[in-house]
Wavefront OBJ file of the C-alpha trace (Angstrom):
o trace
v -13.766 4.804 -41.284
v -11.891 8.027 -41.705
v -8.569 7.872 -43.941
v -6.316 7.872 -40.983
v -2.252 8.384 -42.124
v -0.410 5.184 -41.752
v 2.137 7.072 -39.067
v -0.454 6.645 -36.811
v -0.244 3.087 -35.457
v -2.866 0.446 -36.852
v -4.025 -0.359 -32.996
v -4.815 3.236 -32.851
v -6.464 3.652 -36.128
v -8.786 0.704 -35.146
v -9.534 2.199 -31.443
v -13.004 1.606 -31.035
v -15.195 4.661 -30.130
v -18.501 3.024 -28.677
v -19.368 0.164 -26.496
v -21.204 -1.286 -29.488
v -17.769 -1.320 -31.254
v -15.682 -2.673 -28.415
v -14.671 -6.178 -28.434
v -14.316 -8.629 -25.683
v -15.416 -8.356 -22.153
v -19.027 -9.306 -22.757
v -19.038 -10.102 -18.781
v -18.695 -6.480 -18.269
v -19.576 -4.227 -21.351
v -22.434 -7.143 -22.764
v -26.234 -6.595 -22.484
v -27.031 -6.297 -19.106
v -23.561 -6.865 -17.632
v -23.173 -4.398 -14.576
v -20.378 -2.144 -15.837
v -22.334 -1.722 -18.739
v -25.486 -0.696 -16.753
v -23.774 1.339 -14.769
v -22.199 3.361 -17.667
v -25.849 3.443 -19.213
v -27.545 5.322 -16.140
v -25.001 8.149 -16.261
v -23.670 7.040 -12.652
v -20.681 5.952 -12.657
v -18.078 5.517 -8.780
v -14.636 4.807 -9.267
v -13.327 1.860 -10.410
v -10.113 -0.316 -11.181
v -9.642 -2.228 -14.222
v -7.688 -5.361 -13.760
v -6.329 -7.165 -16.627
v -3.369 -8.143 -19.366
v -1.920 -5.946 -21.765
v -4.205 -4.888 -24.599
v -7.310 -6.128 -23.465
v -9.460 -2.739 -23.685
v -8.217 -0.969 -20.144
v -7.370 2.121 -21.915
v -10.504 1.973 -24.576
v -13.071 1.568 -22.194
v -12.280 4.771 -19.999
v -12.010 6.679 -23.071
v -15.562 5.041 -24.060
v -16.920 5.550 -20.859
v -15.812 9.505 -20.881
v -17.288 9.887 -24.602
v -20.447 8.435 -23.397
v -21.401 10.327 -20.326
v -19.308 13.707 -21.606
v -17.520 14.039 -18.895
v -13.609 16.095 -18.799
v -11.448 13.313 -19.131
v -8.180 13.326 -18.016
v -4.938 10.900 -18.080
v -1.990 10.350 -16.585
v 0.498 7.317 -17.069
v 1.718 6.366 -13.366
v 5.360 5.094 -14.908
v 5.893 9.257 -16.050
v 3.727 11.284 -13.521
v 4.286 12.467 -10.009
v 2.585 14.051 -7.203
v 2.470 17.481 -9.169
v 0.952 15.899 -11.624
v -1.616 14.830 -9.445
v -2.484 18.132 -8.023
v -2.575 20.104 -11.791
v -5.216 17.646 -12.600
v -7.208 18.729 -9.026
v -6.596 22.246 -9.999
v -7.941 22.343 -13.316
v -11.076 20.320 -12.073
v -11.736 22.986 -9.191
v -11.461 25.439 -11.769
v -13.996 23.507 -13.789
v -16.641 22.895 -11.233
v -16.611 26.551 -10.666
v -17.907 27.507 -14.028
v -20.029 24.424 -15.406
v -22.454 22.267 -12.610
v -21.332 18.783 -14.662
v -20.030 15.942 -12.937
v -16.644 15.592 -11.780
v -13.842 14.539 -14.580
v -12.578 11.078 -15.177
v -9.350 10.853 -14.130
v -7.837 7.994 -15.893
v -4.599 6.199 -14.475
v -2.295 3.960 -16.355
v -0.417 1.371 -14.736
v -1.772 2.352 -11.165
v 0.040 -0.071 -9.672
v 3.237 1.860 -10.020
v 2.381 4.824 -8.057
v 4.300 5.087 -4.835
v 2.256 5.292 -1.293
v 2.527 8.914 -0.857
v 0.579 9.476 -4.668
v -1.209 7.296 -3.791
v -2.193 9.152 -0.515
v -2.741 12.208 -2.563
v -5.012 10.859 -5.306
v -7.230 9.151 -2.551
v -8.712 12.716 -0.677
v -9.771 13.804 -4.381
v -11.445 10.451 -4.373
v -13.112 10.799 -1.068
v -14.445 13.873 -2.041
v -15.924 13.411 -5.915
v -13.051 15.638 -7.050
v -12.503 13.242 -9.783
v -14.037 9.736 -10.626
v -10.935 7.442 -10.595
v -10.573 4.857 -13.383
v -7.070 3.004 -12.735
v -5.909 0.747 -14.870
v -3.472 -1.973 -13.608
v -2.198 -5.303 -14.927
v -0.679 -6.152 -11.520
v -3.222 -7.417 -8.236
v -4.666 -4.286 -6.825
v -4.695 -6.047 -3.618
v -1.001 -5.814 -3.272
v -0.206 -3.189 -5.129
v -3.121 -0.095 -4.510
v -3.207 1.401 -0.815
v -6.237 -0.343 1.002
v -8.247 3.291 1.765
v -8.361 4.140 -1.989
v -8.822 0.166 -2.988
v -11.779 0.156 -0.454
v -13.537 3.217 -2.758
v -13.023 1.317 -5.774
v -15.046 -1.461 -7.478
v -12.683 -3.537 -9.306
v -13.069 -5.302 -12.277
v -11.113 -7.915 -13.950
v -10.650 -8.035 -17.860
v -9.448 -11.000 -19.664
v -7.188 -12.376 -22.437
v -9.289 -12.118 -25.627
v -10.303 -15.398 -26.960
v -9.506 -16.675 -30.705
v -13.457 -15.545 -31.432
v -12.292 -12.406 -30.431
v -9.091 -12.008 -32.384
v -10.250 -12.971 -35.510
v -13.540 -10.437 -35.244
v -10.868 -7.598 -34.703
v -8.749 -9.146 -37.614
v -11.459 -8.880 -40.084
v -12.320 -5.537 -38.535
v -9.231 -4.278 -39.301
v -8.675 -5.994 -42.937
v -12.400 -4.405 -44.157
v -12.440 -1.034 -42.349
v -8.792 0.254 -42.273
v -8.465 2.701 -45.041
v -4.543 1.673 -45.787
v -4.981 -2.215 -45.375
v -8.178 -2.188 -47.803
v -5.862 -0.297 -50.337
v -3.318 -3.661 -50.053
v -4.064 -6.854 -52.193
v -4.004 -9.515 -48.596
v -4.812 -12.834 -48.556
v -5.155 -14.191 -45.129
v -4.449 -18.585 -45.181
v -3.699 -18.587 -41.816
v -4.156 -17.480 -38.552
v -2.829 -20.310 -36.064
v 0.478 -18.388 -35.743
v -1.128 -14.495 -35.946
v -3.393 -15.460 -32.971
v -0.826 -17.349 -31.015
v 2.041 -14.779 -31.073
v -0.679 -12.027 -30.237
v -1.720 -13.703 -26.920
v -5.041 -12.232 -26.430
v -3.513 -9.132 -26.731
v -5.496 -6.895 -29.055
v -2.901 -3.898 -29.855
v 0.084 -7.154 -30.378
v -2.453 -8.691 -32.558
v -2.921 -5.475 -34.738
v 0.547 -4.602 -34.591
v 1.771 -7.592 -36.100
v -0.822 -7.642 -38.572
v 0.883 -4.309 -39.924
v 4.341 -5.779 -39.650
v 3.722 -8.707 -41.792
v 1.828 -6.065 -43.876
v 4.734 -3.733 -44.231
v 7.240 -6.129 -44.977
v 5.640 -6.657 -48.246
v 6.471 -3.849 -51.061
v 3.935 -1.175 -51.635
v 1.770 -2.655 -54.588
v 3.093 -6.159 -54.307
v 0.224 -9.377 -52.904
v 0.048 -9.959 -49.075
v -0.222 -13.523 -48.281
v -0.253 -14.179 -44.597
v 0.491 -17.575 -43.180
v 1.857 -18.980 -40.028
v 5.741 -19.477 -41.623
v 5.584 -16.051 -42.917
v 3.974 -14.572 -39.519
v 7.194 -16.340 -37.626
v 9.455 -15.238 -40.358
v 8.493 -11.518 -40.101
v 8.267 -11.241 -36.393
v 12.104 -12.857 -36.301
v 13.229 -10.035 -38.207
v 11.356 -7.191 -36.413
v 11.107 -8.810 -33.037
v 12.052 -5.747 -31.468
v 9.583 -3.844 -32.990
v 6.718 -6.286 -32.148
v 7.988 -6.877 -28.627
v 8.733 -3.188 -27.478
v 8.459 -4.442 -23.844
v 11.159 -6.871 -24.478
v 11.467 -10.475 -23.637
v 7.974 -11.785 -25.176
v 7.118 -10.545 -21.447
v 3.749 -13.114 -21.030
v 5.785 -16.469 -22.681
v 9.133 -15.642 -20.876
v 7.372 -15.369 -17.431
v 5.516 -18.807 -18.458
v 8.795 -20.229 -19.072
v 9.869 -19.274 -15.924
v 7.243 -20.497 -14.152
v 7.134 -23.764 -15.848
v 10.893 -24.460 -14.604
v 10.508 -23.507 -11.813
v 7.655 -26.067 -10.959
v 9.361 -28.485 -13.191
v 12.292 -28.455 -10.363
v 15.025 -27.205 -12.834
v 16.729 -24.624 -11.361
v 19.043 -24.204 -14.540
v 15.899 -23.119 -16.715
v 14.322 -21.329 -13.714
v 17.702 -18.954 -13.645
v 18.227 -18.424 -17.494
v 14.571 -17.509 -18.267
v 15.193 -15.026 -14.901
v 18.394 -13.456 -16.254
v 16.215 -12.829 -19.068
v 13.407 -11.216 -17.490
v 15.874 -9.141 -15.614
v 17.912 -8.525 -19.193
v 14.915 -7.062 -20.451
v 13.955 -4.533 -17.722
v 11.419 -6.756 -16.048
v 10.298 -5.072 -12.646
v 12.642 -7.189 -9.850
v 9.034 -7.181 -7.621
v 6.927 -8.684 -10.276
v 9.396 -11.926 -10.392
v 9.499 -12.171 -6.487
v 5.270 -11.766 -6.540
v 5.320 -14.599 -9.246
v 7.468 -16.663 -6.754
v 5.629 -16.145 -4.081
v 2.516 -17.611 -5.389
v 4.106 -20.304 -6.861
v 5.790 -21.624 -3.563
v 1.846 -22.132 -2.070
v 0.358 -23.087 -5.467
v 3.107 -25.201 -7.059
v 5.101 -26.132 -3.571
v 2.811 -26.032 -0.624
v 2.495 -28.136 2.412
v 5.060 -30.255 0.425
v 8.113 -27.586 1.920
v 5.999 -24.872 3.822
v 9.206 -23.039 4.325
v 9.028 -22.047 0.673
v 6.479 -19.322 1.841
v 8.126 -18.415 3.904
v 11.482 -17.530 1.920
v 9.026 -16.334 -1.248
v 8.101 -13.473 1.265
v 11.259 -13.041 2.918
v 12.672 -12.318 -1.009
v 9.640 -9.859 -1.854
v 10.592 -7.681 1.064
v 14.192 -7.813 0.495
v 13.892 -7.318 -2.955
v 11.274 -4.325 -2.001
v 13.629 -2.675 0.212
v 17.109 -3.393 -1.721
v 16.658 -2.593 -5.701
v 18.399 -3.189 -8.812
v 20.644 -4.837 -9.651
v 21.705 -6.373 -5.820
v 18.339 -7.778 -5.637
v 19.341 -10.540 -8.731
v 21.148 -12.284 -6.210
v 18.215 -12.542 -3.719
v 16.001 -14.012 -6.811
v 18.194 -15.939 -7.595
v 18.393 -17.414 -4.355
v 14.555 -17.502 -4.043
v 14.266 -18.924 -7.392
v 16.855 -22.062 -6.749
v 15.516 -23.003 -3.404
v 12.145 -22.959 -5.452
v 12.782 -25.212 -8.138
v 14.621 -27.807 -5.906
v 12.286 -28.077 -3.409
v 9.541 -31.107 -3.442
v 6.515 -30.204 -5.410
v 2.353 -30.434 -4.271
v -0.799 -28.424 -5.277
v -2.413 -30.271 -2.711
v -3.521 -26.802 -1.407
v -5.045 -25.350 -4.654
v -6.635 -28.247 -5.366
v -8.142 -28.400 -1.594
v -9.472 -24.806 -1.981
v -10.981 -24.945 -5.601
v -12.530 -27.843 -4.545
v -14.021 -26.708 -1.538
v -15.007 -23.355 -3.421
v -16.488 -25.794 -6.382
v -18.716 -26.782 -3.754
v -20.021 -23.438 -2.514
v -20.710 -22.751 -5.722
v -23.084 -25.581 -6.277
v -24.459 -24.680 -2.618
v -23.514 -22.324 -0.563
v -26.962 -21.950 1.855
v -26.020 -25.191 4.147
v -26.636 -23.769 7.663
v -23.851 -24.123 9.998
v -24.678 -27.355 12.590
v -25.978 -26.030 15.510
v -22.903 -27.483 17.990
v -20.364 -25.430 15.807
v -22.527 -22.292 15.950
v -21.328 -19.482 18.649
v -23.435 -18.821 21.592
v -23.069 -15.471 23.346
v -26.550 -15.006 24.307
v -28.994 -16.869 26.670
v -31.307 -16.928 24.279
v -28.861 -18.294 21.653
v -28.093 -21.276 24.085
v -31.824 -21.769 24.760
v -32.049 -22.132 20.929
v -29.294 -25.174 21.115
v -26.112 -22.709 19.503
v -23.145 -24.311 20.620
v -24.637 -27.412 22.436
v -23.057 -31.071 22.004
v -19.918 -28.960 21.127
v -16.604 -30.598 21.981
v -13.521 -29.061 23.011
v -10.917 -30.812 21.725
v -8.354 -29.881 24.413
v -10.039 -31.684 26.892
v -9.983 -35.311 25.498
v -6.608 -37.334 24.723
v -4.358 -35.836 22.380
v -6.435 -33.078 22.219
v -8.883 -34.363 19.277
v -12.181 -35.877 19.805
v -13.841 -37.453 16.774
v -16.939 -34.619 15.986
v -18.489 -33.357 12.750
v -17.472 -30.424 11.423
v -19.144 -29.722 8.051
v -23.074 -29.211 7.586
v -25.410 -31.507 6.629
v -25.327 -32.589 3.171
v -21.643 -32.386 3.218
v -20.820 -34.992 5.442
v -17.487 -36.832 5.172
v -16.363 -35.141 2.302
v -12.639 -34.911 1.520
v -11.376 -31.738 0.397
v -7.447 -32.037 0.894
v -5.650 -34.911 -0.151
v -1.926 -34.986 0.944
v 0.529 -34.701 -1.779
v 2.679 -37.714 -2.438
v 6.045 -36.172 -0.491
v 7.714 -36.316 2.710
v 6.160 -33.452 4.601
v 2.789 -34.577 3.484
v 3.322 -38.354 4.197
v 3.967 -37.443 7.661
v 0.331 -35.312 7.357
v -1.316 -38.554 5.881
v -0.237 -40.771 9.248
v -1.619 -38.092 11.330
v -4.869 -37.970 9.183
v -5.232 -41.733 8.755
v -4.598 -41.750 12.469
v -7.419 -39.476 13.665
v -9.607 -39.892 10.266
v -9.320 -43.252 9.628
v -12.619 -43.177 7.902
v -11.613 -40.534 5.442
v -7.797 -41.263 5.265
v -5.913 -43.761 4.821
v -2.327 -44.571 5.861
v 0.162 -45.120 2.352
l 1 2 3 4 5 6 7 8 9 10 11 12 13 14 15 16 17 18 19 20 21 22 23 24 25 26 27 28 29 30 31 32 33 34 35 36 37 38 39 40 41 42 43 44 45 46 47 48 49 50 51 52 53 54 55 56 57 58 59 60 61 62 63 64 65 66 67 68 69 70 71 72 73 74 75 76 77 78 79 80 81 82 83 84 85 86 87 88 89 90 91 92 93 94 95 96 97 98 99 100 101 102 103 104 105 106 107 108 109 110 111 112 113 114 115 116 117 118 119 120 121 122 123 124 125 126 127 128 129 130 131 132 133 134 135 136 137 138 139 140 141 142 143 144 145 146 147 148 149 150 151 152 153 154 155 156 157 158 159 160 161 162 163 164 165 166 167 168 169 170 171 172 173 174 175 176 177 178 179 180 181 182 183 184 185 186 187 188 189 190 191 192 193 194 195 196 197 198 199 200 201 202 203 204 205 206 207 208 209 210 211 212 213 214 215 216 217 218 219 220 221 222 223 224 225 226 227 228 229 230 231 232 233 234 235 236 237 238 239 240 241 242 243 244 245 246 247 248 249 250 251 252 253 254 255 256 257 258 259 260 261 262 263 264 265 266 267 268 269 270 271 272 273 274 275 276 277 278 279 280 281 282 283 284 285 286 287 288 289 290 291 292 293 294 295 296 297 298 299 300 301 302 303 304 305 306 307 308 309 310 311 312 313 314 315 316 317 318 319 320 321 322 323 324 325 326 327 328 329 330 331 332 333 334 335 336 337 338 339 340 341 342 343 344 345 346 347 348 349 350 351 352 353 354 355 356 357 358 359 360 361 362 363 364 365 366 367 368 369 370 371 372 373 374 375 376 377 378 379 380 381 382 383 384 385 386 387 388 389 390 391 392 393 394 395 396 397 398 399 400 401 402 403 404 405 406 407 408 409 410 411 412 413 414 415 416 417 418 419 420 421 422 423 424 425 426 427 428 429 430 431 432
C-alpha cells in the first residue's frame, strides 16, 4: 500500500479499489451475486443503493466506475442544486460528442435529500442514457425518491457489516496502513471497538486512529475495551461528527417509545433534534412504529403518525418540535401490539416455504364463459347475502387450511376483535 500522509483520514487511506478488496455485501458484490454479474458484463442500468452509514455506498460506485472506465461524476444532494445537475449533463453532451463510450456514472449522495423539482430534472437524463444514475440513500427510496425515476432504478439494499466483517477490515488496516504498521499496537480487545463502530466501516476505522493518536508518537498502543470507551469520551465529537451517536440515540428513542414512557421518548427526541437530526426522519420513525409497535391495539395511532409527517413536512424547524412531541406522547401512552407484524411475517414465512398453492377455484374470478365452464368462481359465497353478512367458507388454498396467521393482541381494541373472531371462527378462535 502506498505511503499515504496521515492528514488524509485512515477510512480513506484504506478505501478499497477493487471488488476483490471490498468487504461486506457478499449478497451483492460475492461470486455470482447479480450486482456483481452485472458489473462483470460491462452493462450496467441505474441503480439505488440502500443502506446505513459506512457500509460501502460510496466505494462501490467508485469501484464500479474504475472497473468499466467510465467518466464518473459526483454530487452530494445535501450541497448541490439544480445547476449542478445540468453542468454535469453539459459536460457529458460534450463528452459523447468526441469519444463513442458509454454514458458517465453519475453518482448521488444522500439522494434522498433532493427536492421534487431535482429530482424531476435528473430523471429526463435518466430516461435518455445521459448518465447511468447510482444514488446512494440511507433513507427508504420508496418515500423519499419520485416514483418515475424510482421505477428506472433497481434498488439494492446494503447492510450493517457483521463482527466477521469488522475485524477483516481491522486487521486490514493494522498490516497494510503504512502509518499504523510504523506504531508498536497491541490489539486485547475488540468487544468495545466493534460495538461503538456499529457496522459502520469508516466509524470503525476512525476510531481505530483515535485510540491510535491518543497515544504519543513512539510510545506502545494497547487497545482494549476500557481504553476504547475512555478515548472516545474524550474525543466524542470527533468520532461522532453527525452528533448524537445518531444509530443508538434513535434506538433509544424507539425503545421508549414502545416501552410506553413518554418521559424517555421526549428526552432522547430533544436530543435528536439538539443534534440537527432531520424533523422528517423522527416523524417516518414514528410512523412505523405506531403499525409495528402499536397496531390494531389503538389504530388511531396511524393515523396521527401520518397526520405529524405531513405537518411536520409542510411546517419546519423548530415549530414542528411541538407536533413531535405531540406525536411522540400520544405514542408512548397508547396500548401496545405487534399483532400485525407478527401476522404478516408469518404469513410471508409461509410463502416462502411455498408460494405455488393455486388459488381454490370458488375464490378465483370469472369474467369469461369459458372461465365459468372451467368452475372459476363456482360454490362462491357472497357474504352479504347470508345473516350478518358472513357465511362460514374457505378462504386459503389447499394445504393451508385453517391456519392462523393473526392472533389478537392482549388489549382492549383487540379483545373486542377476539369476540368477533371467536364468534364467527370458533374453530380457529377462541373467546378470552
Amino acid at each position: 500500500m502506498s505511503d499515504y500522509s496521515v492528514s488524509i483520514p485512515l477510512p480513506e487511506r484504506m478505501r478499497p479499489a477493487t471488488l476483490d478488496d471490498f468487504v461486506g455485501q457478499e449478497h451483492l458484490v460475492g461470486s455470482d451475486s447479480i450486482l456483481r454479474k452485472m458489473i462483470e458484463s460491462g452493462n450496467i442500468s441505474s441503480f439505488i443503493l440502500w443502506g446505513p452509514p459506512g457500509v460501502g455506498k460510496t466505494t462501490l460506485a467508485q469501484i464500479i466506475a474504475k472497473r468499466l472506465d467510465r467518466e464518473f461524476y459526483t454530487l452530494s444532494a445535501i450541497s448541490s442544486g439544480v445547476k449542478d445537475l445540468r453542468d454535469v449533463f453539459e459536460k457529458a453532451s460534450q463528452n459523447s460528442i468526441f469519444t463513442q463510450q458509454a454514458s458517465p456514472i453519475l453518482f448521488i449522495d444522500e439522494i434522498h435529500r433532493f427536492t421534487k423539482a431535482q429530482q424531476d430534472a435528473l430523471l429526463g437524463a435518466v430516461e435518455t442514457g445521459k448518465v447511468t444514475l447510482i444514488g446512494a440513500t440511507t433513507e427508504n427510496p420508496s418515500f423519499e425518491v419520485i416514483t418515475p425515476l424510482l421505477s428506472r432504478c433497481q434498488v439494492y439494499v446494503l447492510k450493517s457489516l457483521e463482527v466477521s466483517h469488522l475485524q477483516k477490515l481491522l486487521d486490514r488496516a493494522l498490516t497494510s496502513d503504512a502509518y499504523l504498521r510504523k506504531r508498536n499496537i497491541t490489539v486485547k480487545e475488540t468487544a468495545a471497538l466493534f460495538r461503538y463502530s456499529g457496522g459502520d466501516a469508516r466509524k470503525l476505522l476512525n476510531i481505530l486512529e483515535i485510540v491510535v493518536n491518543s497515544f504519543k508518537p513512539g510510545e506502545p498502543v494497547e487497545i482494549t475495551d476500557s481504553i476504547i470507551a475512555e478515548r472516545l469520551q474524550e474525543n466524542i465529537s470527533i468520532y461522532d461528527k453527525g452528533g448524537e451517536m445518531h444509530y443508538d440515540i434513535i434506538s433509544a428513542f424507539i425503545k421508549s417509545l414502545r416501552g410506553s414512557d413518554p418521559n424517555g421518548a421526549v428526552y432522547w427526541m430533544a436530543r435528536m433534534l439538539a443534534g440537527g437530526e432531520d424533523p422528517l426522519f423522527i416523524a417516518r420513525r414514528m410512523l412505523i412504529l405506531s403499525c409495528e409497535d402499536i397496531g390494531l391495539a389503538n389504530p388511531n395511532a396511524l393515523l396521527l403518525a401520518q397526520a405529524t409527517f405531513d405537518a411536520v413536512h409542510k411546517i419546519g424547524m423548530p415549530e414542528a418540535r411541538i407536533i413531535l412531541s405531540h406525536c411522540a406522547i400520544y405514542l408512548a401512552t397508547s396500548p401496545k401490539s405487534n399483532s400485525a407484524i407478527v401476522a404478516v411475517d408469518t404469513a410471508l414465512e409461509a410463502v416462502r416455504k411455498d408460494d405455488h398453492y393455486p388459488v381454490p377455484l370458488h375464490l378465483r374470478n370469472a369474467p369469461t364463459t369459458l372461465m365459468k365452464e372451467l368452475g372459476y368462481a363456482k360454490d362462491y359465497k357472497y357474504a352479504h347475502s347470508f345473516e350478518g353478512n358472513f357465511v362460514d367458507q374457505e378462504f386459503l388454498p389447499e394445504g393451508l387450511e385453517g391456519t392462523v396467521f393473526y392472533e389478537p393482541g392482549n388489549n382492549t381494541k383487540e379483545q373486542d376483535i377476539t369476540r368477533r373472531m371467536a364468534a364467527l371462527w370458533p374453530k380457529y378462535y377462541k373467546d378470552k
